[in-house]
C-alpha positions in Angstrom: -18.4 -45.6 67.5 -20.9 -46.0 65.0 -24.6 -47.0 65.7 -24.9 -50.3 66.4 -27.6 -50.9 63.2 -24.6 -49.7 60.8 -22.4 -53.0 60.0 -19.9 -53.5 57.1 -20.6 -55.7 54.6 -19.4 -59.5 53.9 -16.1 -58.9 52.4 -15.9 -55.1 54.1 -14.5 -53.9 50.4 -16.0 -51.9 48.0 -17.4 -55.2 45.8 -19.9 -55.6 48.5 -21.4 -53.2 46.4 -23.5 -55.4 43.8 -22.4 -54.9 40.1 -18.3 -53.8 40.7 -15.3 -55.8 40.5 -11.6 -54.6 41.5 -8.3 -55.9 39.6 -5.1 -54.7 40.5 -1.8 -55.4 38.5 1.5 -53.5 39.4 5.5 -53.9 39.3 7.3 -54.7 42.9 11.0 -53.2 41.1 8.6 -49.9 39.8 7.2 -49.4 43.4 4.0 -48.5 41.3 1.1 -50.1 40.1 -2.4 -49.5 38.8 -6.0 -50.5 40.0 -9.8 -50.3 38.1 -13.3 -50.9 39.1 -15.5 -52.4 36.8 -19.3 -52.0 36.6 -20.9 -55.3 35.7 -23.7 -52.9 34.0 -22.9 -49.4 33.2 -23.0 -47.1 36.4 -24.4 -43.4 37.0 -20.6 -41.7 37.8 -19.9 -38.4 38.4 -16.5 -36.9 40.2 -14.9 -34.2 42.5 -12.0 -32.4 42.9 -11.1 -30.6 45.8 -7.0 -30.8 46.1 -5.3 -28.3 43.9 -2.7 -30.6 41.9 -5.0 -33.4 40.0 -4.5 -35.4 36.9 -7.5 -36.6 35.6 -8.8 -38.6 32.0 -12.5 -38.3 31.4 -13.6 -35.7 34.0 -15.8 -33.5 32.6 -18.3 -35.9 31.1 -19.3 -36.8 34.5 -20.9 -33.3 35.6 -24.4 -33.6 35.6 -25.0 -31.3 32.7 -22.7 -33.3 30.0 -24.5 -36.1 27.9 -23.1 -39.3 29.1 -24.9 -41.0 32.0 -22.9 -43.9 32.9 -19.8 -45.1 32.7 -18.1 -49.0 32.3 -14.8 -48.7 34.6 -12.8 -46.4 36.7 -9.1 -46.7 36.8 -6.7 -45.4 39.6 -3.2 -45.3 38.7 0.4 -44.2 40.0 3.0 -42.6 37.8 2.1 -39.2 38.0 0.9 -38.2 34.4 2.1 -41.2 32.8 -0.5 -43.2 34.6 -3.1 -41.7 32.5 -2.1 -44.3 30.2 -3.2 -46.8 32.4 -7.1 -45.7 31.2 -6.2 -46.9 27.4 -5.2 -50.2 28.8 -8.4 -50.8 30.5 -10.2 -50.0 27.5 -8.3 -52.5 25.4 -9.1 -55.0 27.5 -12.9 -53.9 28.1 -13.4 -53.3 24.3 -12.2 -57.1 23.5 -14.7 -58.5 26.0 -16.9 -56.2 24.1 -18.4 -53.8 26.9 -18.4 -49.9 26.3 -20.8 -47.5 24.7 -22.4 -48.8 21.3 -22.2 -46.5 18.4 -23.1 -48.5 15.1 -20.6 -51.4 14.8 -18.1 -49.4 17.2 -18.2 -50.2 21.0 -16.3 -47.1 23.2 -15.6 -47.9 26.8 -16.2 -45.2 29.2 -13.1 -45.1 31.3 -12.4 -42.4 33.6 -9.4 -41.9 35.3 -7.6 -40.3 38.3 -3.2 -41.0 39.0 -0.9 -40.1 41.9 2.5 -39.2 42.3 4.5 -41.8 43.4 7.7 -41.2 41.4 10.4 -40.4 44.2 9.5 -43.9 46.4 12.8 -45.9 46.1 11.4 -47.4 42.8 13.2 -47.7 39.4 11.1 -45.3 36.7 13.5 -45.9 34.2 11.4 -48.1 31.9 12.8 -46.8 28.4 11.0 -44.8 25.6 7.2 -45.7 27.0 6.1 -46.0 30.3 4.7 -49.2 31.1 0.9 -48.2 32.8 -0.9 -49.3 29.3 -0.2 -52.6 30.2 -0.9 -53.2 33.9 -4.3 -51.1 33.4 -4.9 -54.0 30.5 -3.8 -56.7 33.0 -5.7 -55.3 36.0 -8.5 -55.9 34.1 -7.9 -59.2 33.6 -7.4 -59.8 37.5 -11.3 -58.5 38.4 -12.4 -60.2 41.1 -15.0 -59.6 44.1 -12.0 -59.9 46.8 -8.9 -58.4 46.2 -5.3 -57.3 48.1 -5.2 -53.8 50.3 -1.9 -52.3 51.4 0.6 -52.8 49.0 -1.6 -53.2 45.9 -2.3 -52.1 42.3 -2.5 -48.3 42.7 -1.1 -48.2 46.2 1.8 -49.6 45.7 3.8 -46.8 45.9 2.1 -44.5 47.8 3.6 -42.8 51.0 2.3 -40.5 53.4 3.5 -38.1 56.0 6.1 -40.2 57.7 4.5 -44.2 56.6 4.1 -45.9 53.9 0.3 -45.4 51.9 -1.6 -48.1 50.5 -4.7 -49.3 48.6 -7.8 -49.3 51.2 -11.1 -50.5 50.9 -14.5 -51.0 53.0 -17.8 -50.9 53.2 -20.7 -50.4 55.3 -24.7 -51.9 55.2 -27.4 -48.9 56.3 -30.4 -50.2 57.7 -32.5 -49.6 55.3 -30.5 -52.8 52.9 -28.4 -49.8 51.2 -24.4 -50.7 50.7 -21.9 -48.1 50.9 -19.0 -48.8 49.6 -15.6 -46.9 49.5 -11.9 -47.6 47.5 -9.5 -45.4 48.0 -5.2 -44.9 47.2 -3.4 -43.3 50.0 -0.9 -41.2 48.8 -1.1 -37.8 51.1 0.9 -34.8 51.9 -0.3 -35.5 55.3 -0.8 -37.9 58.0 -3.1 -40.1 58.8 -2.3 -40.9 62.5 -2.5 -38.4 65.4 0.8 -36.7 65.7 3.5 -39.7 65.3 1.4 -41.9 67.5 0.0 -45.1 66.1 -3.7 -44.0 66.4 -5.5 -42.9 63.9 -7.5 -40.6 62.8 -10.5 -41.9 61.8 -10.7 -44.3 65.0 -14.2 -43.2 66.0 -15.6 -44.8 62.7 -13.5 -48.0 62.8 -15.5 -51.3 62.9 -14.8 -54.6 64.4 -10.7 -53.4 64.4 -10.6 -53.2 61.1 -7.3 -51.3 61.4 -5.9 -51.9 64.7 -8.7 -51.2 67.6 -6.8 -48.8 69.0 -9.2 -45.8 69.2 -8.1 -42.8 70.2 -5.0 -42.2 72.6 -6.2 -41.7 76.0 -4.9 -38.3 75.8 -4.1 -35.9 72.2 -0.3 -36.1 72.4 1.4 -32.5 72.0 2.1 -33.0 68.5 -1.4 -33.8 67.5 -2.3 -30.4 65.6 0.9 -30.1 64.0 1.1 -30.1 60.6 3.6 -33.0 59.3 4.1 -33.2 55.6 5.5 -36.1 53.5 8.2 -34.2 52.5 9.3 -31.5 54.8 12.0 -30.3 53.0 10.5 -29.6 49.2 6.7 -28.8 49.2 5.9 -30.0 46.1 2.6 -29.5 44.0 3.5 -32.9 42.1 4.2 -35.6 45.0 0.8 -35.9 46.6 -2.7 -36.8 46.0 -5.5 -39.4 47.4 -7.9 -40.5 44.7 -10.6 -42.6 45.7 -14.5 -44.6 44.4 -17.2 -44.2 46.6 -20.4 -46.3 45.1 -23.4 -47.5 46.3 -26.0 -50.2 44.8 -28.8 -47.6 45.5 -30.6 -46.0 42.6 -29.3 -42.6 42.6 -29.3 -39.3 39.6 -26.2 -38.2 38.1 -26.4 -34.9 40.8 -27.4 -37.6 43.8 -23.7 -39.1 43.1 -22.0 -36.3 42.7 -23.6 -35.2 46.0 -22.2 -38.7 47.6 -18.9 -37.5 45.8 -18.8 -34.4 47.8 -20.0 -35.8 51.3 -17.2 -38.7 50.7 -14.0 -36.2 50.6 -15.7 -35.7 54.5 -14.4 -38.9 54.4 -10.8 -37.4 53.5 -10.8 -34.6 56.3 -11.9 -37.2 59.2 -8.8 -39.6 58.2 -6.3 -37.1 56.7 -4.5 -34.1 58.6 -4.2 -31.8 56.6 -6.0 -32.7 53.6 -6.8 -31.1 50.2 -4.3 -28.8 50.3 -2.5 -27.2 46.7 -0.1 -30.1 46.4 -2.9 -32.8 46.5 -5.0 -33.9 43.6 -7.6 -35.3 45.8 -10.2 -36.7 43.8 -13.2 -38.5 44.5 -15.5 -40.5 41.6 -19.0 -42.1 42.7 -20.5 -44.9 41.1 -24.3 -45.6 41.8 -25.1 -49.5 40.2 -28.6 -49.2 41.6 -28.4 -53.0 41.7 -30.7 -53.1 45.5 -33.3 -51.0 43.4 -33.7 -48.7 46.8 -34.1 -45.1 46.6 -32.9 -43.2 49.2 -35.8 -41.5 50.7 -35.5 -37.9 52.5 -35.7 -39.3 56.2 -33.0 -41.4 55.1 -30.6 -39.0 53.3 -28.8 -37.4 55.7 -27.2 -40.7 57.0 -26.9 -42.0 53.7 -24.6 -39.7 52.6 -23.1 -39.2 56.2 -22.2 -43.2 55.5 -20.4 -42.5 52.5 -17.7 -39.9 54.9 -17.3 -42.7 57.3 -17.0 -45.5 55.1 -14.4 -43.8 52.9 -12.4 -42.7 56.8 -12.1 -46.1 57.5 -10.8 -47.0 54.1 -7.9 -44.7 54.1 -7.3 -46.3 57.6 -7.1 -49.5 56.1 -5.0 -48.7 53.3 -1.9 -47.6 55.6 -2.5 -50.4 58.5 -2.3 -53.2 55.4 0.7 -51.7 53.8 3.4 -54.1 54.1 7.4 -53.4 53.5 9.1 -53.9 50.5 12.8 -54.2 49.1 14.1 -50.3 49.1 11.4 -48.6 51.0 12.1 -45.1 51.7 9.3 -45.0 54.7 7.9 -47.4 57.4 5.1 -49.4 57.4 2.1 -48.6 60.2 3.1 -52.1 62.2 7.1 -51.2 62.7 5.6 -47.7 64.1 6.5 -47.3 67.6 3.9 -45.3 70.6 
C-alpha cells in the first residue's frame, strides 16, 4: 500500500487537478465515443510514445525543442484513424468560445490528439460517407465538467481488453508537499489487466480506499499469472489495440519536466497492464502541467513526484475496467460478471 501521507484527491479524477475539465460525448449503437481535457489557462504539454501502432494529431509540437509551449485541450478518441477527426471538433467548439492561440484577429486552438482502435466491438461503424467523431469531440466539449462518468464513457466506450471489457479511468493522488497528481486514461489493451483470469488486479498494491474492488492481490499467483493473454488470440493485429492516456499535475513544471512525468507515467502502464507496449499498441501518454498550486518540485521531492504520476495512472487503468458496465451486443464481459 501506499504511504499513508499519499491520499487521492476530493473527486479522485483527474479535475482535481486545478485548471482541467473533462467532457465526454459518444454513441451507445457505435460502441465508440470520444473524450477531451480542457485547460482553463493554456497548459505546458508534452507527449510519449512507447507502443508501436499510434495515431496521433499534434505530436511533434510538444517535444521540448518545437516553439509552442502550451496547449488549450487534449482529445482522446476511438475510431481508429477516423477519430482524429474528433480534434477538429473540439477546436470548433473552443474557437467559438474564443480560446486558442492569438495570431492578429485569428484565434488557433491547440488541440492535440491520440485515438484507439475500437472498430471490431459489436458496434455499428457504418455511419455513411463521413464518420461522425467531428461532432462528438464538438459536443464533448460542450459537456466539460469537474466530475464526469468512468467505465463506459466518451473514449472508453468501446474499448476491450484481454478477455473484459475496457473503460475510461480516472484518479488522482495529493503528495505531501500540496502537489496534485492526476491521471486519465482509455483502456483499450492487447493485454490484461488482472492476474491471470482471476479478478485481482494488477495494480492492487497502489489501490486506495477500494477504489476498484479491495481485493489486493490473490493470496497465492495462480498458474496462469505470467502467461501472456491477448485480446485477440487468434489475429494479432497491429490496428486493434492501444491505451492512451493524460497525466497532469497543478505544479509548475518545464516543457522537458512534463515530458519526464510523461515517461515515468507509462510506469504506470507496465504496473497495471500485462504485457504492455508491445507492436500492436499505440500507447501514448500526454502531460499537462497547469502550474495552478504555484509549487515547484524541489530535488528532495522529485523522485516521488514523478514515482506518483506511475501509481496514479496504475490505479486509473484499474478503474477504468472495474466501472465498465455491459451494454446491448457486447462481445466481452464486464469485470463484475468475472468469476474467481
Amino acid at each position: 500500500m501506499l504511504p499513508a501521507t499519499l491520499t487521492a484527491g476530493p473527486l479522485n479524477l483527474i479535475t482535481d487537478v486545478a485548471g482541467l475539465r473533462v467532457g465526454n460525448a459518444s454513441d451507445e449503437k457505435l460502441k465508440s465515443g470520444v473524450t477531451v481535457v480542457i485547460c482553463d489557462t493554456p497548459a505546458t504539454a508534452a507527449c510519449q510514445v512507447l507502443g508501436g501502432a499510434p495515431g496521433t494529431r499534434e505530436t511533434d509540437l510538444l517535444e521540448a525543442h518545437n516553439t509552442v509551449e502550451t496547449i488549450n485541450a487534449v482529445a482522446l478518441s476511438g475510431g481508429s484513424a477516423f477519430g482524429l477527426d474528433a480534434a477538429s471538433g473540439v477546436q470548433a467548439a473552443l474557437r467559438e468560445k474564443g480560446i486558442g492561440f492569438a495570431m492578429r484577429d485569428q484565434v488557433i486552438p491547440i488541440v492535440p490528439a491520440a485515438i484507439l482502435f475500437d472498430m471490431l466491438n459489436g458496434g455499428d461503424k457504418n455511419w455513411g460517407r463521413y464518420p461522425p467523431y467531428r461532432e462528438l469531440g464538438y459536443e464533448a466539449v460542450q459537456a466539460a465538467a469537474r466530475e464526469f462518468a468512468l467505465g463506459t464513457a466518451g473514449a472508453g466506450t468501446g474499448a476491450l481488453t484481454a478477455g473484459l471489457k475496457g473503460g475510461l479511468g480516472s484518479a488522482s493522488t495529493v503528495l505531501p508537499n500540496g502537489v496534485t497528481v492526476g491521471a486519465l486514461v482509455a483502456v483499450n489493451a492487447t493485454g490484461s489487466v488482472t492476474v491471470g483470469r482471476s479478478r485481482h488486479f494488477w495494480a492492487a498494491p497502489f489501490e486506495l480506499d477500494g477504489e476498484f474492488g479491495g481485493l489486493g492481490f490473490p493470496s497465492s499467483l495462480p498458474a496462469d499469472a505470467s502467461r501472456v493473454f491477448k485480446k485477440y488470440e487468434e489475429d494479432n493485429s497491429a490496428a486493434a489495440n492501444t491505451t492512451i492516456a493524460v497525466i497532469a499535475t497543478d505544479a509548475v513544471l518545464t516543457k522537458a519536466a512534463a515530458k519526464r512525468l510523461a515517461i515515468s507515467a507509462h510506469d504506470g502502464f507496465t504496473r497495471a497492464i500485462w504485457p504492455v507496449h508491445t507492436p500492436f499498441d499505440g500507447d501514448l501518454v500526454f502531460a499537462l502541467a497547469t502550474g495552478a498550486s504555484g509549487i515547484e518540485v524541489g530535488q528532495a521531492e522529485v523522485v516521488d513526484f514523478y514515482a506518483a504520476a506511475a501509481s496514479t495512472m496504475a490505479r486509473a487503468i484499474a478503474r477504468g475496467v472495474h466501472e465498465a458496465t455491459a451494454t446491448r451486443g457486447d462481445i466481452m464481459q464486464v469485470w463484475t460478471t468475472r468469476k474467481g
